[in-house]
MARVEXSE-128836 format. One record per residue (C-alpha): z, y, x. Coordinates in nm, 2 decimals, always signed. Each point is the difference from the previous one (the first is absolute). Example, Ala and Ser with C-alpha at 12.3 -4.5 7.8 and 13.67 -1.06 7.14 Angstrom:
+--------+--------+--------+
:     c3 :     c2 :     c1 :
+--------+--------+--------+
:  +0.78 :  -0.45 :  +1.23 :
:  -0.07 :  +0.34 :  +0.14 :
+--------+--------+--------+
***
This chain:
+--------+--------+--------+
:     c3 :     c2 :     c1 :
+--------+--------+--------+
:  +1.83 :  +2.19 :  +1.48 :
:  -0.23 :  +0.25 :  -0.22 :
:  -0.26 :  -0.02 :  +0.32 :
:  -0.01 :  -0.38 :  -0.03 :
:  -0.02 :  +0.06 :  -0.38 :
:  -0.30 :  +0.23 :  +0.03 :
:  -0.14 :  -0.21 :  +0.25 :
:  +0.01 :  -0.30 :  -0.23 :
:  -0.14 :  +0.20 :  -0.29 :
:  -0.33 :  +0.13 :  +0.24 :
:  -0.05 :  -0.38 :  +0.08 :
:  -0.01 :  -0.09 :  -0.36 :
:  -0.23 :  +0.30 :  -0.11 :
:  -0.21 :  -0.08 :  +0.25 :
:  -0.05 :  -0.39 :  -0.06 :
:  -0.05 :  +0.11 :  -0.35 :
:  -0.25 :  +0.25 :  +0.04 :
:  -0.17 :  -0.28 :  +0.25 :
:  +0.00 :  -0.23 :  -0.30 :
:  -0.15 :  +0.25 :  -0.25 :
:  -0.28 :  +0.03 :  +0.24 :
:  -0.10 :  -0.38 :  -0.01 :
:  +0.15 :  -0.06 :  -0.33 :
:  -0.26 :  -0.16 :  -0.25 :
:  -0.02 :  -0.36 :  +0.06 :
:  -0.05 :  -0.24 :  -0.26 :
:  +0.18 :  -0.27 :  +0.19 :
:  +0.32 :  +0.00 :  +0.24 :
:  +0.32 :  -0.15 :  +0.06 :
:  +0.18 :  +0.11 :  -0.33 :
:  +0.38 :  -0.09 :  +0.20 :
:  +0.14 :  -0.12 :  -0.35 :
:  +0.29 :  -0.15 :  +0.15 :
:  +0.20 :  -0.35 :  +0.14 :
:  +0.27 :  -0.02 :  -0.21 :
:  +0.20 :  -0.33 :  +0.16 :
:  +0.17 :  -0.05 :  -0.33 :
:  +0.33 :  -0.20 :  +0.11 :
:  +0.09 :  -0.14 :  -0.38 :
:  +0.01 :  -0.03 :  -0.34 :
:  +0.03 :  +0.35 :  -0.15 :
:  -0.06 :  +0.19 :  +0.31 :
:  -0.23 :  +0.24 :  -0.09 :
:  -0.17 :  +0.26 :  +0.22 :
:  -0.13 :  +0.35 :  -0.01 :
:  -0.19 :  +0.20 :  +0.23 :
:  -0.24 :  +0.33 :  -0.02 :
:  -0.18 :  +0.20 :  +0.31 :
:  -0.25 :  +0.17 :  +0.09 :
:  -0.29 :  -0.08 :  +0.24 :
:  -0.16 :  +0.21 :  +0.31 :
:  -0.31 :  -0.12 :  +0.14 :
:  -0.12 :  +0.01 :  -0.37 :
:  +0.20 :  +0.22 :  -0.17 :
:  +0.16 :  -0.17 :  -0.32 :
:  +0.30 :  -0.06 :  -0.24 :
:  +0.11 :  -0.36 :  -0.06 :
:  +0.28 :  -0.19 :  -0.20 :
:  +0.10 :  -0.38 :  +0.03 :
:  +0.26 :  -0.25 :  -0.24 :
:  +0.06 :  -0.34 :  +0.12 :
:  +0.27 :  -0.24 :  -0.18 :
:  +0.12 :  -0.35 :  +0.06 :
:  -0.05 :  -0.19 :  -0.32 :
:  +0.21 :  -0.31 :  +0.09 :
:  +0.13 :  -0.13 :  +0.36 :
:  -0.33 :  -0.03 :  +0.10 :
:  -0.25 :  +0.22 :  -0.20 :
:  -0.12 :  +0.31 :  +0.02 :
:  -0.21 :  +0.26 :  -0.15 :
:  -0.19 :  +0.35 :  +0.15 :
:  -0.12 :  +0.27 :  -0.13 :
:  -0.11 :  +0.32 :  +0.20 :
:  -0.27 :  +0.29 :  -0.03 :
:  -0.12 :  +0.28 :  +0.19 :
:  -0.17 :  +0.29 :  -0.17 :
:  -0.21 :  +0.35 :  +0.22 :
:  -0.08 :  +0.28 :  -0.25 :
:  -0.30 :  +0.13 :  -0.03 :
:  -0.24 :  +0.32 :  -0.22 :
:  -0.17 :  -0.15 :  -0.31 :
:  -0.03 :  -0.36 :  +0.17 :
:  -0.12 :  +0.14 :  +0.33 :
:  +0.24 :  -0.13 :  +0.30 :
:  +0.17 :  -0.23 :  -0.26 :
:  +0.17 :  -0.35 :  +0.08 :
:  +0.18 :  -0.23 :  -0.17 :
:  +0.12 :  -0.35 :  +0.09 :
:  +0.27 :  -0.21 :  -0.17 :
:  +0.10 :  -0.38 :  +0.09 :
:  +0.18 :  -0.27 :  -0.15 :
:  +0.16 :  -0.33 :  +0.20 :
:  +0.22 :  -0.31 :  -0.06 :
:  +0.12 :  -0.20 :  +0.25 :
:  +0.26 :  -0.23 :  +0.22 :
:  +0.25 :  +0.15 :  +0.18 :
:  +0.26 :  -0.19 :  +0.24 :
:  +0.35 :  +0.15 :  +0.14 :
:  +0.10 :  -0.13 :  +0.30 :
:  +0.33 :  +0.02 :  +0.10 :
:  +0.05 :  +0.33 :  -0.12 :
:  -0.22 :  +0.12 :  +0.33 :
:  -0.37 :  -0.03 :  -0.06 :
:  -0.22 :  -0.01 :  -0.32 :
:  -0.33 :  -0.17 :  -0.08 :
:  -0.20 :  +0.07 :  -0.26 :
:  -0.38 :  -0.07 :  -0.13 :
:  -0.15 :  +0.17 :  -0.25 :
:  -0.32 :  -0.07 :  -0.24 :
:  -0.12 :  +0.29 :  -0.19 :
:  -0.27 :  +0.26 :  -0.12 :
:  -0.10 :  +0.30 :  +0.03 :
:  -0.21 :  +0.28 :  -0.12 :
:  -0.13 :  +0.32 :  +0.18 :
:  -0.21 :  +0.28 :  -0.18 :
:  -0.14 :  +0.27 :  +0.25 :
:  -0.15 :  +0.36 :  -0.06 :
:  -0.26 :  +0.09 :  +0.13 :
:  +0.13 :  +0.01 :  +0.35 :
:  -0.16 :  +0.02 :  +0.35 :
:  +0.03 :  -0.15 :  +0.37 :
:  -0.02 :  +0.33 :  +0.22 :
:  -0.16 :  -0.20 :  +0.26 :
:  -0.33 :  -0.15 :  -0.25 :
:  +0.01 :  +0.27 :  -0.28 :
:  -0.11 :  -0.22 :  -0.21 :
:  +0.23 :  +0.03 :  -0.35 :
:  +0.09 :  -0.26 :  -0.19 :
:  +0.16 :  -0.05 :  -0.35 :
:  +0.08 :  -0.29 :  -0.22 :
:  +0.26 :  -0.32 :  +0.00 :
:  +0.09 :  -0.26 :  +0.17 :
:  +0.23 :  -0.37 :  -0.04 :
:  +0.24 :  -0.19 :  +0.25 :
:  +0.09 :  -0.31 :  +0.01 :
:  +0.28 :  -0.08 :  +0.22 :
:  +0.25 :  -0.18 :  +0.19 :
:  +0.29 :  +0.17 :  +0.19 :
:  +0.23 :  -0.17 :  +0.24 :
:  +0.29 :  +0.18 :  +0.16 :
:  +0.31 :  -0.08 :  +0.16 :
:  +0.24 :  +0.26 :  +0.11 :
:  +0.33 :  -0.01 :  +0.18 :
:  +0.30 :  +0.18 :  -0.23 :
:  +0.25 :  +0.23 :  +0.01 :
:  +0.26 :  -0.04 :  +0.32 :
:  +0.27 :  +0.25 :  +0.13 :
:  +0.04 :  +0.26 :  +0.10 :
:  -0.39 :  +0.15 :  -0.17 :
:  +0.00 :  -0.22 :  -0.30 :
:  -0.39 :  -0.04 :  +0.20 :
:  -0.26 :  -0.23 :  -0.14 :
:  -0.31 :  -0.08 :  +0.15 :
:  -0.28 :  -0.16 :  -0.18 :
:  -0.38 :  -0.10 :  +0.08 :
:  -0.23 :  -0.10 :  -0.27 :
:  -0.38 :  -0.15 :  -0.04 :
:  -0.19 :  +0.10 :  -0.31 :
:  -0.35 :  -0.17 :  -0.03 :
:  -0.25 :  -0.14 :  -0.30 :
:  -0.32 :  +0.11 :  -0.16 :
:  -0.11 :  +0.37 :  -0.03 :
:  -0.24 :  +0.05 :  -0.31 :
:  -0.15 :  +0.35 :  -0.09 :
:  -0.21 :  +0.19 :  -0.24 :
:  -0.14 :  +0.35 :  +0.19 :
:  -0.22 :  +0.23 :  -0.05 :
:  -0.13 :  +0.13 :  +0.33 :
:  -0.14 :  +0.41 :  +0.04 :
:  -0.16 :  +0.02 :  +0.34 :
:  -0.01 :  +0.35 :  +0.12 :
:  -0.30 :  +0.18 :  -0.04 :
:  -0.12 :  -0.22 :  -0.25 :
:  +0.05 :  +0.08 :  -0.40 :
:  -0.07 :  -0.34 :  -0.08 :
:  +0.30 :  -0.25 :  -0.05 :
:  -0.01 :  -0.36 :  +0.03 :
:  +0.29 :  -0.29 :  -0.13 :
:  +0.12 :  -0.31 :  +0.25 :
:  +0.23 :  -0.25 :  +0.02 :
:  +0.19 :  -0.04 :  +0.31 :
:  +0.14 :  -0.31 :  +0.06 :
:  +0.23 :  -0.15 :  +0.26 :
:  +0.32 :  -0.12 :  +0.16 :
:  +0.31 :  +0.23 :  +0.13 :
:  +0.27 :  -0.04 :  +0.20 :
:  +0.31 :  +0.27 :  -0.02 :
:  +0.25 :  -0.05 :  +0.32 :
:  +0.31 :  +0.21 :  -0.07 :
:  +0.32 :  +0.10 :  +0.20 :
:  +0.28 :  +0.18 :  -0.18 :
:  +0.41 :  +0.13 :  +0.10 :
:  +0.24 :  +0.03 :  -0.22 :
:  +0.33 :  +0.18 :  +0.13 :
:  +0.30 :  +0.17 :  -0.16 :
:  +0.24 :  -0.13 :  -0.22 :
:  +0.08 :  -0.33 :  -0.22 :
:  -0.19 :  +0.14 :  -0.30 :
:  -0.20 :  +0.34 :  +0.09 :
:  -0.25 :  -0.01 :  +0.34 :
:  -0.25 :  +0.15 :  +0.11 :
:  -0.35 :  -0.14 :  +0.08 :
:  -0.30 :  +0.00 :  +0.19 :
:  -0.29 :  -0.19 :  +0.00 :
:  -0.31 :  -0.05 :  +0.24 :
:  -0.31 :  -0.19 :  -0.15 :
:  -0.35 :  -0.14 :  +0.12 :
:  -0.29 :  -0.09 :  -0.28 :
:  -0.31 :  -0.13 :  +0.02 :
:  -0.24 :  -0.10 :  -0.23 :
:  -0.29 :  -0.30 :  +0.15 :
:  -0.30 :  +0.07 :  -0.23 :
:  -0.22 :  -0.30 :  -0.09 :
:  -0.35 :  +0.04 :  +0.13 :
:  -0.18 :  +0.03 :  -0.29 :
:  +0.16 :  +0.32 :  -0.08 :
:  -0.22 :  +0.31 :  -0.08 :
:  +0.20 :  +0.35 :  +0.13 :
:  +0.34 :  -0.01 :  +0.25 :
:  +0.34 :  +0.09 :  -0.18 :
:  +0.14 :  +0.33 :  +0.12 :
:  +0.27 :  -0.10 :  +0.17 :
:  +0.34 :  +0.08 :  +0.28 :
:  +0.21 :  -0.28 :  +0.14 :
:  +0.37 :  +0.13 :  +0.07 :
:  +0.20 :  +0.21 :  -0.18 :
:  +0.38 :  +0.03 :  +0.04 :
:  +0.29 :  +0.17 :  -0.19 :
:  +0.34 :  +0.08 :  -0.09 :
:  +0.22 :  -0.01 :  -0.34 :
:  +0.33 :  -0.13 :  -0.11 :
:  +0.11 :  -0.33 :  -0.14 :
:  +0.29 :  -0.12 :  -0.26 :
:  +0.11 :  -0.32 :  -0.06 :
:  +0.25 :  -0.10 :  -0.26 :
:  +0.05 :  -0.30 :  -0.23 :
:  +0.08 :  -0.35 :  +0.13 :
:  +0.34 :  -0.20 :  -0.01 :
:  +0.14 :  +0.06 :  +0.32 :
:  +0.13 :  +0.33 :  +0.15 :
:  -0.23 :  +0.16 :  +0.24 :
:  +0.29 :  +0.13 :  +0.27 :
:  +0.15 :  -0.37 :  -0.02 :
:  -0.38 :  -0.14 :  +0.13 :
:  -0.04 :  +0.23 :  +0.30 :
:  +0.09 :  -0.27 :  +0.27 :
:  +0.17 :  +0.16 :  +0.33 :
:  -0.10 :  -0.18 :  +0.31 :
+--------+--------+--------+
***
């Protein structure tokens, strides 16, 4: 058991220490969440950490009524006086549908907002800093919680208009220059669920890409997949979680 332990622990060193290496991209797949909200009240909470770029992240999603629900998630990577710095935060309301106590669909509209440090793609070393705005649609639909796991398996689409404000250092060159990149995105996302009717753990596996118009001055630093692991909680609602696990 301790060898498997240690051999787990080298793996997730090592995929961390790959991550800090290629860190410092002002866009990637954030992995917020799918939250498949199942009713009114049912409320959500889940907090990871990513790999392929190394950071911490934190997502709430309630239903309002039967069939509407709110998000809100972040993800925060530390930096040194600004350098390495990222911060994104995003907001949603949406539609959510339970059917038959066995799959979820939901669709999200929201915003969100990303500020970036002065990071750098390892491959252009070109640094950029500044902000950036999303506008965005989500639509997932997952499959919930069945014996003897408690598993849930969800797949969601994140897409809309990317808008930013950077300020782009070229290397080798003191000289700074400001753009606007504009564009659409698309976020695929997988995520698994599995452990009991309330606690689980997660992981999530994410693509990104941002499709710059052409009149676009300088290319965004970007990555696109990331995947992680956390924990999720869900409590809240009107009906007992152990009385919906169906048993086929």
């Amino acid at each position: 058991m301790s060898n498997k332990i240690n051999k787990y622990c080298l793996i997730l060193f090592s995929t961390v220490g790959l991550g800090s290496l290629i860190t410092c991209c002002t866009y990637y797949p954030r992995l917020t969440g799918i939250p498949l909200i199942r009713e009114k009240g049912d409320t959500r909470i889940e907090g990871g950490v990513t790999f392929v770029l190394p950071n911490a992240q934190v997502a709430v999603a309630h239903g309002i009524t039967e069939n509407i629900a709110s998000t809100v998630s972040a993800s925060y990577v530390p930096g040194i006086n600004d350098e390495g710095m990222q911060l994104y935060v995003d907001a949603a309301v949406g539609y959510f549908k339970n059917l038959q106590n066995r799959y979820v669909f939901e669709q999200y509209f929201g915003f969100a907002y990303g500020y970036d440090g002065s990071t750098a793609h390892f491959l252009t070393s070109n640094y950029q800093r500044g902000n950036y705005q999303i506008y965005f649609s989500q639509i997932n639909f997952g499959f919930i919680e069945k014996k003897p796991s408690n598993l849930e398996l969800g797949i969601g689409i994140k897409f809309g208009y990317f808008h930013s404000n950077m300020v782009n250092i070229l290397e080798g060159h003191p000289t700074l220059y400001k753009s606007n990149i504009n564009g659409i995105f698309a976020e695929p996302t997988l995520i698994t669920r599995k452990g009991g009717g309330r606690w689980k753990f997660k992981s999530t596996l994410g693509f990104g890409r941002v499709f710059p118009f052409k009149n676009n001055k300088m290319e965004l630093n970007s990555i696109p997949v990331n995947f992680g692991f956390g924990a999720s909680y869900s409590f809240g609602g009107s009906k007992s979680y152990s009385n919906n696990i169906k048993i086929n």
